[in-house]
C-alpha positions in Angstrom: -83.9 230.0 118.1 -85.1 233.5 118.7 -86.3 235.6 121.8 -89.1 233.7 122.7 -90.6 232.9 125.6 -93.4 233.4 128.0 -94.0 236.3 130.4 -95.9 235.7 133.2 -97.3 237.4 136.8 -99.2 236.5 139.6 -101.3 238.2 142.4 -102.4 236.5 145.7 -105.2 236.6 148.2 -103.0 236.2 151.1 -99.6 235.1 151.7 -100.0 232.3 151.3 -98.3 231.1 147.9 -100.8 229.0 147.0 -103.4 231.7 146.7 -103.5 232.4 143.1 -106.2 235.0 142.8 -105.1 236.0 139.2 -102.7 235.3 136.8 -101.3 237.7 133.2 -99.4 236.1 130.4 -97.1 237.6 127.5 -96.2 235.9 124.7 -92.9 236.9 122.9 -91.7 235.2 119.7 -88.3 236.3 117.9 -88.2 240.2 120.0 -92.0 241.0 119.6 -94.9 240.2 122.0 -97.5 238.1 119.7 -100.3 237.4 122.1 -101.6 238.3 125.9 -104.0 236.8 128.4 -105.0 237.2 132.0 -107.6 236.0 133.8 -109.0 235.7 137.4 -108.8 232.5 139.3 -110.3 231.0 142.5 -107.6 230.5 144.8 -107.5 226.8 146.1 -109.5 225.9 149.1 -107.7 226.7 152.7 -106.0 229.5 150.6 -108.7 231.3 149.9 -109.0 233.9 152.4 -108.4 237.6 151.0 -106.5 239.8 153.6 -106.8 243.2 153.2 -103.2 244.3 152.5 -103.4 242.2 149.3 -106.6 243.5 148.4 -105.2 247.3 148.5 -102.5 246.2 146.9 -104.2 244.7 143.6 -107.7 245.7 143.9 -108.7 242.0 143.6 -112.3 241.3 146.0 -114.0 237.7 147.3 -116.8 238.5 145.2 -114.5 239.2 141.7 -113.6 235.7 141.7 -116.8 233.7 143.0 -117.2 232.6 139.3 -114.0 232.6 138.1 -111.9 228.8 137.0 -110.3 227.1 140.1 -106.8 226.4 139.6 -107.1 222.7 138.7 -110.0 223.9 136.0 -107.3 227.3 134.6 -104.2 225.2 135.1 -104.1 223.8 131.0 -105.0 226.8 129.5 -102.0 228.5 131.5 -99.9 225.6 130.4 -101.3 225.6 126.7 -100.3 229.6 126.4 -97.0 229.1 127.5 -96.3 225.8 126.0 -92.7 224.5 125.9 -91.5 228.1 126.5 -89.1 229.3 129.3 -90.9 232.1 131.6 -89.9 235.2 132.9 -91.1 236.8 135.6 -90.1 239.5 137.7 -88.8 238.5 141.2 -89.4 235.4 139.4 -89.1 233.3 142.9 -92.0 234.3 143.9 -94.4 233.4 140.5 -92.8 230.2 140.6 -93.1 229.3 144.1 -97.2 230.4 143.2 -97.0 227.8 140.3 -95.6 225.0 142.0 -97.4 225.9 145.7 -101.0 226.0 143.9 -99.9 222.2 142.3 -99.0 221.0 145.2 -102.2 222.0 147.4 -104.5 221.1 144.9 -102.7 217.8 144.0 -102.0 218.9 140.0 -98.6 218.0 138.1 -96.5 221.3 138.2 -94.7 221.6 134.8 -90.9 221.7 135.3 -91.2 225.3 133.5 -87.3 226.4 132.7 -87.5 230.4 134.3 -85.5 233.5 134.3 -85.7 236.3 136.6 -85.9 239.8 135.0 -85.2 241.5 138.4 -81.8 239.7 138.2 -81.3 240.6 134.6 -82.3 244.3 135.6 -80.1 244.4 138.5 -76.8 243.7 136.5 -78.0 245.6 133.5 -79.8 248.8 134.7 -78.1 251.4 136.8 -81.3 252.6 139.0 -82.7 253.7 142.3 -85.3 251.4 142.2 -85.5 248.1 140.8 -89.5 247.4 140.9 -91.3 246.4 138.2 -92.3 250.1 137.2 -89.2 251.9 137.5 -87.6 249.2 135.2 -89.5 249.0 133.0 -90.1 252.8 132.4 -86.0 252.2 131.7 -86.9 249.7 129.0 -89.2 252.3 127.8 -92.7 250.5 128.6 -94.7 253.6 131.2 -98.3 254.1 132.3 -99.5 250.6 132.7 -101.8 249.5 135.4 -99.0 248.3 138.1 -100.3 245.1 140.1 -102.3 243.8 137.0 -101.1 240.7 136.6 -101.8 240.9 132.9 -100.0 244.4 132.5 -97.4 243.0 134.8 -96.6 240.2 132.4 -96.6 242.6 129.3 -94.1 245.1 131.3 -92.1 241.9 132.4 -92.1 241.0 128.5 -91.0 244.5 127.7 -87.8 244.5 129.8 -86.2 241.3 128.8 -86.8 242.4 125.2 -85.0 245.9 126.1 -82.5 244.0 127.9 -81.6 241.7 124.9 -81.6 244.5 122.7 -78.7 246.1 125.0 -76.6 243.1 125.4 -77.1 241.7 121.8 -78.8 238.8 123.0 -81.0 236.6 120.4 -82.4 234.2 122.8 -83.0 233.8 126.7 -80.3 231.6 127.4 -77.8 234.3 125.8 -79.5 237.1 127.5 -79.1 235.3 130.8 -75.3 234.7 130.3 -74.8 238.1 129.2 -76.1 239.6 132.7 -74.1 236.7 134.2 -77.6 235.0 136.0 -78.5 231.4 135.9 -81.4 229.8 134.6 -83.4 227.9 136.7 -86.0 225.0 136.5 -89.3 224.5 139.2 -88.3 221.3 140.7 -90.3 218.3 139.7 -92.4 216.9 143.0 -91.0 213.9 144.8 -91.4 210.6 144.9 -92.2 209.3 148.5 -92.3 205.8 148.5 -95.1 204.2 150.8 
């Protein structure tokens, strides 16, 4: 089967988790990154409010996204770069809870992505002081990218889980995910409510 799968990071407007304000992708097939992408999106309406604490975190304004694809117009080219693969992300909770919040507000199907966590991994495989994105990945051997990019945050997010199935041996996400004893997850599909 190979190391494949998709790396992927979100930023937000606000905090709320549907406020998708820009999104980064890594593509990794058999232990090598093959492609990238990130773009900026509009976060959904009632979402879109930028607070300032978000801003200074990544740098992202109002006025950088006026034109930019809402999340209904992005949502297949995000789901045609990842395809059938299983994402990481790092604190991948949180970029799934994005994917699945944005669906939900704006009334698209949220793919029942298969995800891994490369925090988790890190945590049982790295011994370090600090286990954000930066510091792990400078342990996987990936430094000076632009922290809070959500493009260079899926590339260092790619970089780790290949370092991390390089040190267990692992030749595929499921094996790397047993190795550092963490479960695999799957974004729930939406319910059914009968009327």
């Amino acid at each position: 089967m190979g190391l494949d799968f998709t790396a992927i990071d979100f930023e937000t407007a606000n905090s709320s988790n549907a406020s998708a304000c820009a999104v980064g992708l890594a593509r990794v097939r058999d232990g090598r990154i093959v492609a990238q992408a990130g773009w900026l999106i509009q976060p959904p309406a009632g979402h879109d409010a930028f607070f300032e604490i978000n801003v200074g975190i990544h740098g992202i304004r109002p006025e950088d996204v006026r034109d930019a694809p809402t999340w209904t117009a992005q949502l297949d080219d995000l789901a045609a770069f990842a395809g059938a693969d299983v994402l990481v992300a790092h604190n991948a909770g949180f970029d799934m809870a994005v994917l699945r919040a944005a669906c939900d507000v704006t009334g698209d199907l949220c793919p029942p992505y298969r995800y891994a966590c490369s925090l988790q991994i890190a945590r049982r495989l790295y011994d370090l002081e600090s286990y954000r994105l930066p510091s792990v990945a400078a342990a996987a051997g990936f430094t000076g990218f632009a922290h809070h990019d959500a493009a260079a945050d899926a590339l260092a997010c790619a970089h780790i889980m290949i370092d991390a199935a390089r040190r267990t041996g692992a030749d595929d996400i499921a094996h790397l995910a047993d190795a550092a004893g963490v479960e695999m997850r799957r974004i729930p599909a939406p319910a059914l409510f009968a009327a």
